[in-house]
C-alpha positions as CSV (number, residue, x, y, z in Angstrom):
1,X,-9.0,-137.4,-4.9
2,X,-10.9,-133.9,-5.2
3,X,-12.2,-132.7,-2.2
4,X,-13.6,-129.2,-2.9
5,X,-17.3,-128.7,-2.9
6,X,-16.5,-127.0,-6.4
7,X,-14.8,-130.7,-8.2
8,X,-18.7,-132.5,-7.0
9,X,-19.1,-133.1,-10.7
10,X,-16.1,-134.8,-11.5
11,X,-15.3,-138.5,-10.5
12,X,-13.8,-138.9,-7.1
13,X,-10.3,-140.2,-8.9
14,X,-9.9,-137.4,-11.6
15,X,-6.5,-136.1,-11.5
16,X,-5.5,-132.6,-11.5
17,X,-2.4,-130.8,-12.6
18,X,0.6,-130.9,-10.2
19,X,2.2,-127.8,-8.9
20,X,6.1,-127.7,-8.3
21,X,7.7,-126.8,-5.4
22,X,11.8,-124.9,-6.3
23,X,13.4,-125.1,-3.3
24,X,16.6,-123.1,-3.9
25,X,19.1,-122.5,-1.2
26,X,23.0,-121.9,-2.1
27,X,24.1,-125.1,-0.3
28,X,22.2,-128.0,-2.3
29,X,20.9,-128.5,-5.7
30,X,17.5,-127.6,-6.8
31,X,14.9,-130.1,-6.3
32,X,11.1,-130.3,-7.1
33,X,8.6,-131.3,-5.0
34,X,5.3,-132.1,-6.2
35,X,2.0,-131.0,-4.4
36,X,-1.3,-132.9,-3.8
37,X,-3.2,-133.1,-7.6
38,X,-6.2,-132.6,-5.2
39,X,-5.4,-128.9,-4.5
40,X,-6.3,-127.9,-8.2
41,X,-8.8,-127.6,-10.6
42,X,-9.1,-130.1,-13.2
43,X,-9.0,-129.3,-17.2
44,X,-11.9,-128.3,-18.9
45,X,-12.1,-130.8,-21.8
46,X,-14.1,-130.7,-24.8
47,X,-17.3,-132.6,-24.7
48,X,-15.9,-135.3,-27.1
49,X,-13.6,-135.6,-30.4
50,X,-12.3,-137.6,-32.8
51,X,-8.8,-138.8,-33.6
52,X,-7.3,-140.7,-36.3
53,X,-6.1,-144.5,-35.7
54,X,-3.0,-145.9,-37.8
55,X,-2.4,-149.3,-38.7
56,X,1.2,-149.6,-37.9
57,X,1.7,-151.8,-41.4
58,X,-0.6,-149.1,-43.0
59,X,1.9,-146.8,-46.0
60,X,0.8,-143.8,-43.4
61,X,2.5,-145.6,-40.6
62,X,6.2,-144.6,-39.5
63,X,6.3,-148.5,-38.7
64,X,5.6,-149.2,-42.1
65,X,7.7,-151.8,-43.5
66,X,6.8,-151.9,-47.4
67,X,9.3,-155.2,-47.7
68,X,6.7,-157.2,-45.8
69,X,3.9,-158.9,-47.9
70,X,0.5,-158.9,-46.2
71,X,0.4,-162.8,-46.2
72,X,4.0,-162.6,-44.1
73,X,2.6,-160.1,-41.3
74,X,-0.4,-162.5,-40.7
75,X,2.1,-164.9,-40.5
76,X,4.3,-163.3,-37.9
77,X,1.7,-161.9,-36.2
78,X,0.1,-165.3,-35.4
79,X,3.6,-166.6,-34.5
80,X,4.3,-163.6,-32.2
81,X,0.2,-164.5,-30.5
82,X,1.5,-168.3,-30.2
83,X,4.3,-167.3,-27.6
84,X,2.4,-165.7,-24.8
85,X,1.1,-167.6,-22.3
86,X,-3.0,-166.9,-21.2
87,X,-3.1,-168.1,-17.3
88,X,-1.7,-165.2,-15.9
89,X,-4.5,-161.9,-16.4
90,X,-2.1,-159.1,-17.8
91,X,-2.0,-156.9,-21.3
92,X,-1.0,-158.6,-24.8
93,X,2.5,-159.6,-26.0
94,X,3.9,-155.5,-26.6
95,X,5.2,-156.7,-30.1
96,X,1.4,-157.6,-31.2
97,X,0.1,-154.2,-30.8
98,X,-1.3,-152.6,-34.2
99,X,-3.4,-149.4,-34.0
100,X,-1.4,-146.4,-33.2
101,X,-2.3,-143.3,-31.8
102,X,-0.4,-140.0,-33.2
103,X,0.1,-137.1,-30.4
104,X,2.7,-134.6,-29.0
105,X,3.5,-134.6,-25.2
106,X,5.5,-131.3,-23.6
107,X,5.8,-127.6,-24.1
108,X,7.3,-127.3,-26.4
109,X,5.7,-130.3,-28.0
110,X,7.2,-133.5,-29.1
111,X,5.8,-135.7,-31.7
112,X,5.2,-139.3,-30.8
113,X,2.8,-142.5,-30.9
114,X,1.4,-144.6,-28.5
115,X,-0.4,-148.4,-28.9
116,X,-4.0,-147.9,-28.2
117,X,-5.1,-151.1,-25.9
118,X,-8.2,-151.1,-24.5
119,X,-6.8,-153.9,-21.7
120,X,-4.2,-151.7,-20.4
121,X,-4.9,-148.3,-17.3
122,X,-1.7,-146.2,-17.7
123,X,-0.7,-144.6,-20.8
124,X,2.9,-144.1,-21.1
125,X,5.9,-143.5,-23.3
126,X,9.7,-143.7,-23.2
127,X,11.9,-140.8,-21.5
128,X,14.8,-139.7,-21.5
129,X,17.4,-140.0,-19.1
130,X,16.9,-143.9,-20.4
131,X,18.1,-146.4,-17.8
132,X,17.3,-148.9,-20.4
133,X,15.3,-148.0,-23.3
134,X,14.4,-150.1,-26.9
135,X,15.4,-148.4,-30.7
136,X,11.8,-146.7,-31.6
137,X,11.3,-146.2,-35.1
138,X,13.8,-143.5,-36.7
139,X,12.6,-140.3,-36.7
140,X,10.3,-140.4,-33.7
141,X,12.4,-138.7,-30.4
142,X,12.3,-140.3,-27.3
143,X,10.8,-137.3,-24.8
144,X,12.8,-135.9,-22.6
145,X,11.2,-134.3,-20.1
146,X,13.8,-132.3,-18.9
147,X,13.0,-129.8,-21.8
148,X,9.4,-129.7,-21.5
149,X,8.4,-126.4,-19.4
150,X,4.9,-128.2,-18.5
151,X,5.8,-131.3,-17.1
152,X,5.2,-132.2,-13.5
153,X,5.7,-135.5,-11.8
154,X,3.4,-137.2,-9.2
155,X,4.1,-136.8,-5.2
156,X,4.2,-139.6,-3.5
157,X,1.8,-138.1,-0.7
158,X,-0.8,-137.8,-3.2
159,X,-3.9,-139.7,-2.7
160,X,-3.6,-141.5,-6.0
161,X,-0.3,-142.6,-5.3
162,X,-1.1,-143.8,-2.1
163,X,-4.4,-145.6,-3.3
164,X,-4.9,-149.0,-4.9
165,X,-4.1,-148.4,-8.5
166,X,-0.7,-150.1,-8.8
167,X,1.4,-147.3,-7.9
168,X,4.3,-146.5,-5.3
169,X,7.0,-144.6,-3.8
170,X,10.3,-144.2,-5.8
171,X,13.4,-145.7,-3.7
172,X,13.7,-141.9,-3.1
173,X,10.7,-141.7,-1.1
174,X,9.7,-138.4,-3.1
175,X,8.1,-139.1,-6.2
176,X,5.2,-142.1,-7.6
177,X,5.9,-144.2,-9.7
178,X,4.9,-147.2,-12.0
179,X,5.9,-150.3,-13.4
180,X,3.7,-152.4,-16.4
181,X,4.6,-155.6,-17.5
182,X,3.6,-157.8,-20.3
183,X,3.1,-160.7,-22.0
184,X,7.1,-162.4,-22.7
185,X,8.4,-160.0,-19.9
186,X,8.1,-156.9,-22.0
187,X,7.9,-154.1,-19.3
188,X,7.8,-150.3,-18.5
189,X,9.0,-148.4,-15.3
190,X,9.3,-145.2,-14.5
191,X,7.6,-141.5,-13.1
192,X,4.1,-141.5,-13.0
193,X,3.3,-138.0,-13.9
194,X,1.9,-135.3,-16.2
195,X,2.0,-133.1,-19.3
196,X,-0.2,-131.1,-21.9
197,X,-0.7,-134.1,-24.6
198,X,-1.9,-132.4,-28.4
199,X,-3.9,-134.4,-30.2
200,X,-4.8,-133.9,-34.1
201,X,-8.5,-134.2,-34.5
202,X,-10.9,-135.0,-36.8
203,X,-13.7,-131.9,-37.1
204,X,-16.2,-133.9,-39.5
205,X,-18.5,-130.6,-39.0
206,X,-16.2,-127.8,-40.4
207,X,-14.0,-131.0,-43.1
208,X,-11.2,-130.7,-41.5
209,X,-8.5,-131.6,-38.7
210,X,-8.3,-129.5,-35.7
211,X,-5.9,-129.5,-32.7
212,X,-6.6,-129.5,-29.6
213,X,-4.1,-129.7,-26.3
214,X,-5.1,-131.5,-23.0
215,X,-3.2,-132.0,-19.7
216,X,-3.4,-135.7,-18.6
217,X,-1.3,-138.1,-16.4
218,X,1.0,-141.0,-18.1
219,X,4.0,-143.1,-17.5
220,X,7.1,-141.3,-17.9
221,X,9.1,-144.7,-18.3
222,X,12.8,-144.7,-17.9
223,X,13.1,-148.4,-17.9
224,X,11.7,-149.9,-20.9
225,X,12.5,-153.4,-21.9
226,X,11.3,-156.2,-25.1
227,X,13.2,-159.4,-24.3
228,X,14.1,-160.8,-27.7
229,X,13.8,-157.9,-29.9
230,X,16.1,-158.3,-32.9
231,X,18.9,-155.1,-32.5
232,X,17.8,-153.3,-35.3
233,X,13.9,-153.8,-34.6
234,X,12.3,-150.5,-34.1
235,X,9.2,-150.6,-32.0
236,X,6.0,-148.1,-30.8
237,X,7.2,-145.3,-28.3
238,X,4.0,-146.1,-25.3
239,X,0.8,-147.3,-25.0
240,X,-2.3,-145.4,-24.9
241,X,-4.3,-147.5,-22.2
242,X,-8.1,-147.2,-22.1
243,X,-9.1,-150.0,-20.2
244,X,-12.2,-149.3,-17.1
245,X,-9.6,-148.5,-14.6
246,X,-9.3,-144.9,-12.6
247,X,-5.5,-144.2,-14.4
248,X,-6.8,-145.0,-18.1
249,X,-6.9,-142.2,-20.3
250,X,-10.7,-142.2,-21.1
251,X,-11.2,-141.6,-17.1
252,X,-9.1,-139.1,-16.9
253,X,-10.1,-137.6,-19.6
254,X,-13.2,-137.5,-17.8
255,X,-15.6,-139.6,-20.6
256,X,-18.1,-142.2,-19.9
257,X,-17.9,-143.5,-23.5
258,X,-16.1,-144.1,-26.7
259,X,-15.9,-146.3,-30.0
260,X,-13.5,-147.2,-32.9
261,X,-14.5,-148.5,-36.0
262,X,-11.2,-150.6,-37.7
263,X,-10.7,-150.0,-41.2
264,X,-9.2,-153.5,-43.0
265,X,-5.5,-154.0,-42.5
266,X,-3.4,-153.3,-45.9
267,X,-6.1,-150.2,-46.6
268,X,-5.1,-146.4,-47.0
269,X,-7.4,-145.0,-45.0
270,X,-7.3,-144.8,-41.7
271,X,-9.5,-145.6,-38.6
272,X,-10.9,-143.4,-36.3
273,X,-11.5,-143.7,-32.5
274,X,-14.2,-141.5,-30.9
275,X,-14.2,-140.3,-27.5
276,X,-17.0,-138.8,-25.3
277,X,-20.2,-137.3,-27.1
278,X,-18.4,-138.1,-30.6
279,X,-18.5,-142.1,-29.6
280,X,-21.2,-144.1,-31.5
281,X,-23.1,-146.6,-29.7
282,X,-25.3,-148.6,-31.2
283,X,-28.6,-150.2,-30.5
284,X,-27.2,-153.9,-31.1
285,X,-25.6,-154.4,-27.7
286,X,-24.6,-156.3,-24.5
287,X,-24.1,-155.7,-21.2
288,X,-20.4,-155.9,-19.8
289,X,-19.8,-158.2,-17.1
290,X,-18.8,-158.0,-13.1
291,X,-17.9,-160.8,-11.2
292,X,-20.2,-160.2,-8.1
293,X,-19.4,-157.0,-6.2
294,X,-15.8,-157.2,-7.4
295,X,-15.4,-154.4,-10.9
296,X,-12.7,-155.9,-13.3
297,X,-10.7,-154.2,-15.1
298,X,-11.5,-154.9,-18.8
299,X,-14.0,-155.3,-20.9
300,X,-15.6,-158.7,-19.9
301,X,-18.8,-160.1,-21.6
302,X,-21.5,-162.7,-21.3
303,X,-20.9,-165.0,-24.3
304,X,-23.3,-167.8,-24.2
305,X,-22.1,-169.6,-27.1
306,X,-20.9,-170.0,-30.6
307,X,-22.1,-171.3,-33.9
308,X,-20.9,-172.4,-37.3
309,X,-23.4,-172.3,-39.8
310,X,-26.5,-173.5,-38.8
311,X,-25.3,-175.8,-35.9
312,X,-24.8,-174.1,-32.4
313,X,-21.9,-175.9,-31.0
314,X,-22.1,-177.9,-27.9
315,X,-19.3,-176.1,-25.6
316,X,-20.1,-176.9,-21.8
317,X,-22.3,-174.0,-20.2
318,X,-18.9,-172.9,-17.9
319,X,-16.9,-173.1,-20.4
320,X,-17.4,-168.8,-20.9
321,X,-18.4,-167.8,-17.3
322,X,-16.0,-164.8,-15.6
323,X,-14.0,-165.9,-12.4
324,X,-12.9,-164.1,-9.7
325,X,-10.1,-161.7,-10.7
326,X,-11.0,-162.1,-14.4
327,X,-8.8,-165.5,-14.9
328,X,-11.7,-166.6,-16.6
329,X,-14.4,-165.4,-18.6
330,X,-14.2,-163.4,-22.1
331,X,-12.9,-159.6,-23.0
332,X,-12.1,-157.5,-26.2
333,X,-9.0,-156.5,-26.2
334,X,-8.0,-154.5,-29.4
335,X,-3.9,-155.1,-28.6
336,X,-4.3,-158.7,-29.6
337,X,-4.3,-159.8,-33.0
338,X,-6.7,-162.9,-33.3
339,X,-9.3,-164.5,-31.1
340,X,-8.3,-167.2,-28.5
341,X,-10.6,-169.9,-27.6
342,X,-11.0,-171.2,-23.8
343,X,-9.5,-174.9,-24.2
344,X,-12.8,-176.8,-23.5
345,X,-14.2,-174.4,-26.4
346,X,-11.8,-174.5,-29.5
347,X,-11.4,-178.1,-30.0
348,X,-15.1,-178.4,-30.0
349,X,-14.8,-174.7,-32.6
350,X,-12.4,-176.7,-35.1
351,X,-14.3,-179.9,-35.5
352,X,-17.2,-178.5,-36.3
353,X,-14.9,-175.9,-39.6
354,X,-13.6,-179.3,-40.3
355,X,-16.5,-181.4,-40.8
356,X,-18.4,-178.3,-42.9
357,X,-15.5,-176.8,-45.0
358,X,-15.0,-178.8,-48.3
359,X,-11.9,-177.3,-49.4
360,X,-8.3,-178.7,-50.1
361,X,-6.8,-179.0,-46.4
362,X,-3.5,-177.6,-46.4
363,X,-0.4,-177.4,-43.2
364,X,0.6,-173.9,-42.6
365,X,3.0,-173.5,-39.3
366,X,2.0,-171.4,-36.7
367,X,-1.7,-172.0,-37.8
368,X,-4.2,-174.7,-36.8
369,X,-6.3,-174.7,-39.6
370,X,-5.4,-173.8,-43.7
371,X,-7.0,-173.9,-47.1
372,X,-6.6,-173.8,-50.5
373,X,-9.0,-171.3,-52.3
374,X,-9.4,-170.0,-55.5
375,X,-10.9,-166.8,-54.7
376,X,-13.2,-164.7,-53.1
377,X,-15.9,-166.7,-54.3
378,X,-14.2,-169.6,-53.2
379,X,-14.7,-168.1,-49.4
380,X,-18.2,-167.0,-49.8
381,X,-19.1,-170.8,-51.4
382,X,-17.5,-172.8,-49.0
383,X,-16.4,-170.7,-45.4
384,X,-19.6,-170.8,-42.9
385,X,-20.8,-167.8,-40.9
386,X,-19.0,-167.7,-37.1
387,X,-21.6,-166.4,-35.0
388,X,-21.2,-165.5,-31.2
389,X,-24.3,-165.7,-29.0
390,X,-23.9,-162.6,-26.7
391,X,-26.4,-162.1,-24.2
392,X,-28.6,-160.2,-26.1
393,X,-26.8,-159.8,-29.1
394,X,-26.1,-162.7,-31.8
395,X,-22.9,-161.1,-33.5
396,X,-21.9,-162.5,-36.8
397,X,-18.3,-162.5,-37.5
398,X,-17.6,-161.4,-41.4
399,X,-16.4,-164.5,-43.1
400,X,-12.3,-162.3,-44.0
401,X,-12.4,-161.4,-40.3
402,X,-12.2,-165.5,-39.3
403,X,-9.4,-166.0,-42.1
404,X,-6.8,-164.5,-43.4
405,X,-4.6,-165.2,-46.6
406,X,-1.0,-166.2,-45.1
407,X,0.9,-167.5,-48.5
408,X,2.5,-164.6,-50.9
409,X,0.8,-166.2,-53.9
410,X,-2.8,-165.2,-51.7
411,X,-3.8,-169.0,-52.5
412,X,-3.9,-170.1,-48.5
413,X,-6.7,-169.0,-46.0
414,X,-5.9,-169.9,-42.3
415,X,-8.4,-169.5,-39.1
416,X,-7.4,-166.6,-37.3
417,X,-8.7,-168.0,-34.1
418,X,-6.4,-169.7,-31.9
419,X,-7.0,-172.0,-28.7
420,X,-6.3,-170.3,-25.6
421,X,-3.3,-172.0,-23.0
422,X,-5.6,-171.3,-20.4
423,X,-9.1,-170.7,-19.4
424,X,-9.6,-166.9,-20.9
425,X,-11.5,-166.3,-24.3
426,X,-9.6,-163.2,-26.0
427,X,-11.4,-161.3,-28.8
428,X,-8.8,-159.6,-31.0
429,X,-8.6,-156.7,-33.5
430,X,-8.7,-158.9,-36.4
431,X,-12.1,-159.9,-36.3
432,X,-13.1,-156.3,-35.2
433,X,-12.3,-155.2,-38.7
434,X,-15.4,-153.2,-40.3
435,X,-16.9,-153.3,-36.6
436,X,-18.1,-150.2,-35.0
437,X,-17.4,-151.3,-31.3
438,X,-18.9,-148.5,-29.0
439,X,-18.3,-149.1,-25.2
440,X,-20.7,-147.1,-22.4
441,X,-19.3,-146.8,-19.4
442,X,-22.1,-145.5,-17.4
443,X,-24.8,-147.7,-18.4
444,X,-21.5,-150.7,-18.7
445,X,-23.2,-151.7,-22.1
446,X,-20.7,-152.6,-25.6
447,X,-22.4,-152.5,-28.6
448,X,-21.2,-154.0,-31.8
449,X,-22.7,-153.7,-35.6
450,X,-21.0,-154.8,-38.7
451,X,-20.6,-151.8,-41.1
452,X,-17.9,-150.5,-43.4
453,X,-15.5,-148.3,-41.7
454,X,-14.7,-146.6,-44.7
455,X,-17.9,-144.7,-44.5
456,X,-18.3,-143.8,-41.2
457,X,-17.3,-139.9,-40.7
């Protein structure tokens, strides 16, 4: 936590670079000690930029898999989303993560990607020495930060170590450290610390990329583990975590806003996430959500209801209100896939498709509701319009962003909604798709506004 007169500017829980300590006597090893973050000045970042998100099934993507047909990743995706239970409030299944984040970590630096989530604080990526690491996709190192001349780990006497931001004391007693768990038991653990991060930007003044280099804390994780992952599966190397907490990487980076516009899965180009003065926030927006006094930790909004068509649906008034600790309630969160209904919502959601949609029914596993269709018309004719009653914001979802074709002949549509196990509505990436989603931290307002990502420099 800054304490010099000088650091007034900067947000009580900015982080600042670690110093370390060689202690060299010729009796005993050397050993690093690191110093309050507190005692030094914080980097001067640039106002804003832009970097460039990838679709891990995108043909720029080192995850690429070019055996896989579209229909067969919906598929697996909504299998993967079925899994994970929704009572318990913590980050998506790792596997379902799609939007990647390309950066280098270390001097010198060290190519690597991260899963961007906006429900997750700590960014982090696998490390060598590995107590227990997963296969990451070939070609991409695991860091070691051994060989980086920049890195510096967390003290445990430093205030943010010491605070209430999920961190502790390694068994050593010398250094912090963290430990993030998932949906299905997938976990990290390991050194919180830092490092200069370089991240390829997008300069839509000059028409060109740029690079620029940032110091900012992450997970340095050692003990990485995804229960059930086939042997030669090869996964995403961290997670870039941008949720409201302190630890997130938009705090620390020091920005009260951003935005990312999702270009269509399957496409070439990619999306773009914008941080500080480069976020676009729109005029179409709604206010994020508290409960009380108490500040959660993701993006929570006031959804008042849903419609389908022309018939607002008759979900109980409760049904969408946030709970203490954020059990209940509804959140974006761009590391699931598709949206997840609260129980005493979907049933009431899938009725009312049912008793509108005229189509052939078909039975599709892993999916609640399927069609036959003959074409795009075929969705335009016969698929109503979704519409979500924010407060102050009716948001129409776009009729491909409900559905999505799941057979290899492209001749079955199925609901990419899904009902929820427990009481939380979820709103996923897939009906984000050609959505500019802006988020304002300082005056805690999201905005959202249907456009084509494509287009958006």
């Amino acid at each position: 936590m800054a304490t010099s007169s000088s650091l007034s500017s900067f947000p009580s829980y900015a982080l600042l670079p670690l110093v370390l300590l060689v202690l060299v006597s010729s009796s005993c090893f050397i050993c690093a000690t690191a110093l309050s973050l507190s005692d030094h000045k914080p980097n001067t970042n640039p106002a804003g930029f832009t970097m460039r998100l990838i679709h891990r099934d995108s043909p720029e993507s080192p995850f690429y898999d070019p055996k896989l047909t579209d229909a067969e990743k919906n598929e697996k995706r909504n299998r993967l989303t079925r899994r994970r239970p929704n009572d318990v409030r913590i980050p998506a299944d790792y596997r379902l993560f799609e939007y990647v984040v390309s950066f280098s970590v270390g001097t010198p630096p060290v190519d690597t990607y991260a899963a961007m989530d906006t429900a997750t604080d700590i960014t982090w990526i696998q490390c060598r020495p590995c107590d227990n690491c997963f296969t990451q996709e070939r070609g991409v190192p695991i860091f070691d930060p051994r060989k980086s001349s920049s890195y510096v780990k967390y003290g445990c006497m430093d205030p943010m170590c010491r605070g209430d931001y999920g961190l502790t004391c390694d068994r050593n007693g010398t250094f912090c450290s963290y430990h993030r768990r998932y949906y299905s038991d997938e976990q990290s653990q390991g050194i919180f610390s830092s490092d200069k991060f370089g991240f390829l930007i997008q300069d839509n003044y000059r028409r060109r990329r740029a690079k620029i280099s940032v110091r900012l804390p992450f997970g340095c994780g050692h003990n990485n583990s995804v229960p059930g992952l086939p042997a030669d599966a090869e996964e995403i190397p961290g997670v870039f975590g941008l949720n409201k907490e302190p630890l997130s990487s938009i705090n620390q980076l020091g920005y009260k806003r951003f935005s990312h516009c999702f270009i269509p899965k399957g496409r070439r180009q990619t999306s773009l996430l914008r941080l500080g003065e480069d976020a676009i926030i729109t005029n179409e927006t709604t206010p994020m959500v508290e409960f009380g006094n108490e500040t959660l930790p993701d993006y929570y909004v006031s959804l008042k209801g849903i419609s389908v068509g022309e018939t607002r649906l008759n979900i109980p008034q409760d049904t969408f209100k946030t709970s203490r600790y954020g059990l209940r309630g509804v959140y974006i969160d761009t590391g699931s896939t598709g949206t997840e209904l609260a129980r005493g919502a979907f049933d009431i959601f899938l009725e009312e498709l049912v008793k509108q949609i005229k189509l052939k029914r078909e039975y599709v596993s892993n999916f609640d509701l399927c069609y036959e269709i003959r074409g795009d018309r075929d969705m335009e004719d016969n698929m109503p319009e979704i519409t979500f009653h924010f407060t102050g914001l009716d948001y129409v979802v776009q009729r491909w962003n409900g559905w999505a074709r799941v057979a290899i002949d492209n001749d079955f549509v199925c609901l990419m909604f899904r009902r929820a196990i427990g009481d939380l509505t979820i709103i996923g990436n897939h009906q984000l798709q050609d959505v500019n989603v802006g988020y304002d931290l300082e005056n805690k307002l999201i905005s959202l506004q249907n456009r084509n990502c494509r287009l958006v420099d």
